[in-house]
KOLKOLKOL-340995 format. One line per field, with one value per residue (C-alpha): residue number from 1; chain; x, y, z. Coordinates in Angstrom, 2 decimals, decimal comma. Example, Ala and Ser with C-alpha at 12.3 -4.5 7.8 and 13.67 -1.06 7.14 Angstrom:
REM KOLKOLKOL-340995
nr: (1; 2)
kette: (A; A)
X: (12,30; 13,67)
Y: (-4,50; -1,06)
Z: (7,80; 7,14)
***
This chain:
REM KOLKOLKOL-340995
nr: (1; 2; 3; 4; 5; 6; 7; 8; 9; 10; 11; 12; 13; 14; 15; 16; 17; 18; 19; 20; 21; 22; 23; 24; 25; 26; 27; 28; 29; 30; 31; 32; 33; 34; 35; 36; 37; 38; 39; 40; 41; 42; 43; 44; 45; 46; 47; 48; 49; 50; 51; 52; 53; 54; 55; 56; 57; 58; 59; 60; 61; 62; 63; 64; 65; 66; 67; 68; 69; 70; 71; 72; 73; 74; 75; 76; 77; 78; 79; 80; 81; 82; 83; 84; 85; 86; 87; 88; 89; 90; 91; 92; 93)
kette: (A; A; A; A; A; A; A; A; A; A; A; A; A; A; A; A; A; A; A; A; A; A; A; A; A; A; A; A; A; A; A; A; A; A; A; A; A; A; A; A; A; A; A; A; A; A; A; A; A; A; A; A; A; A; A; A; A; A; A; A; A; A; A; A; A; A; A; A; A; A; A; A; A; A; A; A; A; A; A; A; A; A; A; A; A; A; A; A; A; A; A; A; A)
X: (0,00; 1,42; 0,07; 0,54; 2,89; 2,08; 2,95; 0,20; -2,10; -2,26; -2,87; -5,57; -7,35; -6,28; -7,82; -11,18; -11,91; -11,74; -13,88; -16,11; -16,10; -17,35; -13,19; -13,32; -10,29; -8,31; -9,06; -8,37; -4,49; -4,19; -5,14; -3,74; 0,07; -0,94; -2,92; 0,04; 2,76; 0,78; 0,92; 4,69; 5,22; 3,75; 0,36; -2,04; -5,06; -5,97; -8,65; -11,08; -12,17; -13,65; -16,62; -14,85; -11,97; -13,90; -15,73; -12,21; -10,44; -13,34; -11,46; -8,67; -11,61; -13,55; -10,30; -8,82; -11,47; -9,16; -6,47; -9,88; -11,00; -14,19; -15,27; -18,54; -19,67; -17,85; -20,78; -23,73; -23,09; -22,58; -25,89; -27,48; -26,37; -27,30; -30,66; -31,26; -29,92; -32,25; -35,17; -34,44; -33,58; -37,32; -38,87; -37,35; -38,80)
Y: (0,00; 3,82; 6,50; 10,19; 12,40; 15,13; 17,31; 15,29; 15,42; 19,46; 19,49; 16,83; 18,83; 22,12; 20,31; 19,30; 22,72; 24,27; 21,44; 22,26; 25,68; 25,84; 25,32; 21,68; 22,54; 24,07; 21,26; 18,94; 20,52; 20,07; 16,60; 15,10; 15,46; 13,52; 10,38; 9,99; 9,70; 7,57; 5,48; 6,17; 4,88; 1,55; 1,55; -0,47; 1,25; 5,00; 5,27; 7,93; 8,15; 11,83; 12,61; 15,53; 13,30; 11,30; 14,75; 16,13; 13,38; 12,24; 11,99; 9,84; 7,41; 7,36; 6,73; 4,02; 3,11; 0,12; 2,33; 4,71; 3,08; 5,80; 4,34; 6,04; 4,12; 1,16; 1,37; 1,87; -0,77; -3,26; -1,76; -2,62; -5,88; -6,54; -5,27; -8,03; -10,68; -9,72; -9,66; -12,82; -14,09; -13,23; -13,89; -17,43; -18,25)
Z: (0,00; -0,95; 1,44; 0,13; 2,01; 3,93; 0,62; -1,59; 1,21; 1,29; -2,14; -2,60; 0,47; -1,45; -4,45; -2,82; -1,36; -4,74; -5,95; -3,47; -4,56; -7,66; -9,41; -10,77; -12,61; -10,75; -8,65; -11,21; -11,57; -7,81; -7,53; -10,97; -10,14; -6,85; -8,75; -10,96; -8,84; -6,83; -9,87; -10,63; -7,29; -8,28; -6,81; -8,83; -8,16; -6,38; -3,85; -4,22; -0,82; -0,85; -3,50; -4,62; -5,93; -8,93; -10,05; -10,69; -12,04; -13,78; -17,16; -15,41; -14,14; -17,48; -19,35; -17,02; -14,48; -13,29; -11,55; -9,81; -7,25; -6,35; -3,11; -2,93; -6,38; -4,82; -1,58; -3,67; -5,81; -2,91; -1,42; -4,63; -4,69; -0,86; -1,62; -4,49; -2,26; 0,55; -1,77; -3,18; -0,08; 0,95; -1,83; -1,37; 1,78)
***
């Protein structure tokens, strides 16, 4: 597992308040150096763990949705999936 540095972490915050704001690209320059050294370093996949992340690196996750791992997408699908299985489930019985 890679962990960003304190430097990468100041600017995907950085990045997510102007995302927050209104500044999706300005975001978007903030947060972009960070995904791809996080690559660079050899991670296989980045973790989107803050909605404001897949909004501005929506282009990275459309393009190569294998190395964006959004993990708010990640929680509704499983919800979805839970729900069918608990309906079946019922429906079963």
């Amino acid at each position: 597992m890679i962990e960003t540095d304190d430097l990468q972490q100041q600017a995907v915050m950085a990045g997510i308040y102007e995302v927050k704001a209104g500044n999706v690209e300005k975001g978007k320059a903030m947060m972009l150096p960070v995904f791809e050294d996080m690559l660079a370093q050899g991670a296989e996949a980045v973790i989107f763990g803050c909605t404001e992340i897949p909004v501005a690196l929506a282009e990275q996750n459309m393009n190569s949705p294998k190395l964006c791992l959004d993990s708010l997408e990640i929680l509704a699908k499983c919800c979805v999936e839970w729900s069918y299985e608990a309906e079946h489930t019922a429906l079963a019985s």
